[in-house]
Backbone as CSV, one residue per row, in Angstrom:
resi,resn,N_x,N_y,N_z,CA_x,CA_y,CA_z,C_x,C_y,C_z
1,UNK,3.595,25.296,-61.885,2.410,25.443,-62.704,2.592,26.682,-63.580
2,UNK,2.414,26.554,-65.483,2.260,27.528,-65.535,1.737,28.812,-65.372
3,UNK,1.805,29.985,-65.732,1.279,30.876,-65.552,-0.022,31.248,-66.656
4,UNK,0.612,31.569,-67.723,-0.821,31.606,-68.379,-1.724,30.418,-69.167
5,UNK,-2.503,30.855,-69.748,-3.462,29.805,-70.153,-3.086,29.213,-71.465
6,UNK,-3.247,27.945,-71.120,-2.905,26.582,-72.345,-4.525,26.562,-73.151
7,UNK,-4.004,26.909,-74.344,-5.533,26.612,-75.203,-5.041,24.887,-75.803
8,UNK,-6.210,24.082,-75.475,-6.324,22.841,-76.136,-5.790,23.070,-77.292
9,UNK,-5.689,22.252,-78.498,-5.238,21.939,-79.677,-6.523,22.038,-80.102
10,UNK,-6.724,22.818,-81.783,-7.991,23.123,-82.892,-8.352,21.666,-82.885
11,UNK,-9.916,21.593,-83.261,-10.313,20.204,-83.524,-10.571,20.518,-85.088
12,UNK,-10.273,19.473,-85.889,-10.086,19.953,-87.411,-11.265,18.690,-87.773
13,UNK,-11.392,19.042,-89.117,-11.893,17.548,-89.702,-11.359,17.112,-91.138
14,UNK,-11.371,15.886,-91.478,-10.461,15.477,-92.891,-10.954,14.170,-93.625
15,UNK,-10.968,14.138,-94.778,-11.503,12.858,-94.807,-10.320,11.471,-94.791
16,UNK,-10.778,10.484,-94.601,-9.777,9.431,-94.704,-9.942,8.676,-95.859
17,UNK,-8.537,8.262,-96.422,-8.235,7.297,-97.614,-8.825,6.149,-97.325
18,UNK,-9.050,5.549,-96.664,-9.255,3.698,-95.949,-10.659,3.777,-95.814
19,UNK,-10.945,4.463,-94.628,-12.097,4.274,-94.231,-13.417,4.665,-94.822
20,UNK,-13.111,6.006,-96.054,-14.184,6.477,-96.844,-15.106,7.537,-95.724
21,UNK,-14.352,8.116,-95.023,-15.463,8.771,-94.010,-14.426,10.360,-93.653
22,UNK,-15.899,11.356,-93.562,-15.297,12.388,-92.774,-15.093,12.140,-91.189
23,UNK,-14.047,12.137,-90.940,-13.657,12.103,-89.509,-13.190,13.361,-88.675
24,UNK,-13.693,13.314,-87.422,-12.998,14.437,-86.552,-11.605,14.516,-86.058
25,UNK,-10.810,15.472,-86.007,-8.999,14.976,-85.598,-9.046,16.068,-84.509
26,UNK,-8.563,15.838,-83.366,-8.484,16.474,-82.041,-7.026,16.725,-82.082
27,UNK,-5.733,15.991,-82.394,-4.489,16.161,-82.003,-3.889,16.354,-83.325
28,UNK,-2.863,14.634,-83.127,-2.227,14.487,-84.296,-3.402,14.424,-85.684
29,UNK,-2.587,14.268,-86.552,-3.254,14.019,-88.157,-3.955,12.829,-87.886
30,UNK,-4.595,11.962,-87.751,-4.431,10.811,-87.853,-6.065,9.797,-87.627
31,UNK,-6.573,8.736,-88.739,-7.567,9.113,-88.373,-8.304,8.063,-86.919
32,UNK,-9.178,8.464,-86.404,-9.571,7.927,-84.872,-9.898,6.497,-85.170
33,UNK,-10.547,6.246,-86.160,-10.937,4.761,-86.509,-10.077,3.580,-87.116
34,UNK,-9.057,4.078,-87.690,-8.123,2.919,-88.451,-6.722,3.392,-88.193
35,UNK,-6.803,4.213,-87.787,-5.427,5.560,-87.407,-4.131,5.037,-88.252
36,UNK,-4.527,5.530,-89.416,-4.222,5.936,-90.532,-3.560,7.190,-90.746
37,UNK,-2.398,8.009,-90.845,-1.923,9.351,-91.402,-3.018,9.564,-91.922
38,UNK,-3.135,10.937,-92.029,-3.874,12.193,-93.058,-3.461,12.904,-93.157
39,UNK,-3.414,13.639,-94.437,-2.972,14.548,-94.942,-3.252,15.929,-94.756
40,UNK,-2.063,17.232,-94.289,-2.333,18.118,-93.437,-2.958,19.366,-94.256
41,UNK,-2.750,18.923,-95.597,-3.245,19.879,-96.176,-4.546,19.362,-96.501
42,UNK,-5.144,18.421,-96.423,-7.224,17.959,-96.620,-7.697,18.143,-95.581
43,UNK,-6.984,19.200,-94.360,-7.985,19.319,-92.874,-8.716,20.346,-93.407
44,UNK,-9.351,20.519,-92.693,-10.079,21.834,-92.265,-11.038,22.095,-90.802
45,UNK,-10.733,23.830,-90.919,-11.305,23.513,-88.907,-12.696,23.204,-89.363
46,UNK,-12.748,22.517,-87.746,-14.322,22.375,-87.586,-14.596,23.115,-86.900
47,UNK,-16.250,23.569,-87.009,-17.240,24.252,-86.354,-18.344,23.942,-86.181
48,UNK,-18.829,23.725,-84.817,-19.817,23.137,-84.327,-21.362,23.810,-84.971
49,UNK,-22.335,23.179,-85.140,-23.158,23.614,-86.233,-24.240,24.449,-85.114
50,UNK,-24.904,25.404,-86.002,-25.459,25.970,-84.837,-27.291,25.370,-84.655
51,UNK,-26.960,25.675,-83.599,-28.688,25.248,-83.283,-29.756,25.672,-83.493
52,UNK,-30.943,25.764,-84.026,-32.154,25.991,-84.735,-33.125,26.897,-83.419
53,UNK,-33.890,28.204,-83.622,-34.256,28.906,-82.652,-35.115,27.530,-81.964
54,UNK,-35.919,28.041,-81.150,-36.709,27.047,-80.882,-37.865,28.414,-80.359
55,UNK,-39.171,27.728,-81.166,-39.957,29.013,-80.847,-41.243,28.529,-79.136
């Protein structure tokens, strides 16, 4: 077992040629719905949106 800690892989997002949609990418390029290549330079990271106070 290693020793130190394995960080998961960035979750990015990109849009796809085919499908017409922003999609989420966890690993490879590729997109989850038609898995289709994407292009590594149209990712960008994602960031989870933040949540609204709640009074």
């Amino acid at each position: 077992m290693p020793n130190g800690t394995h960080q998961p892989p960035a979750m990015r997002e990109g849009e796809c040629p085919y499908c017409e949609r922003t999609v989420l990418v966890y690993e490879e390029p590729r997109c989850p719905l038609c898995d289709c290549p994407l292009e590594e330079f149209g990712m960008r990271p994602f960031s989870f949106p933040a949540e609204p106070d709640r009074d």
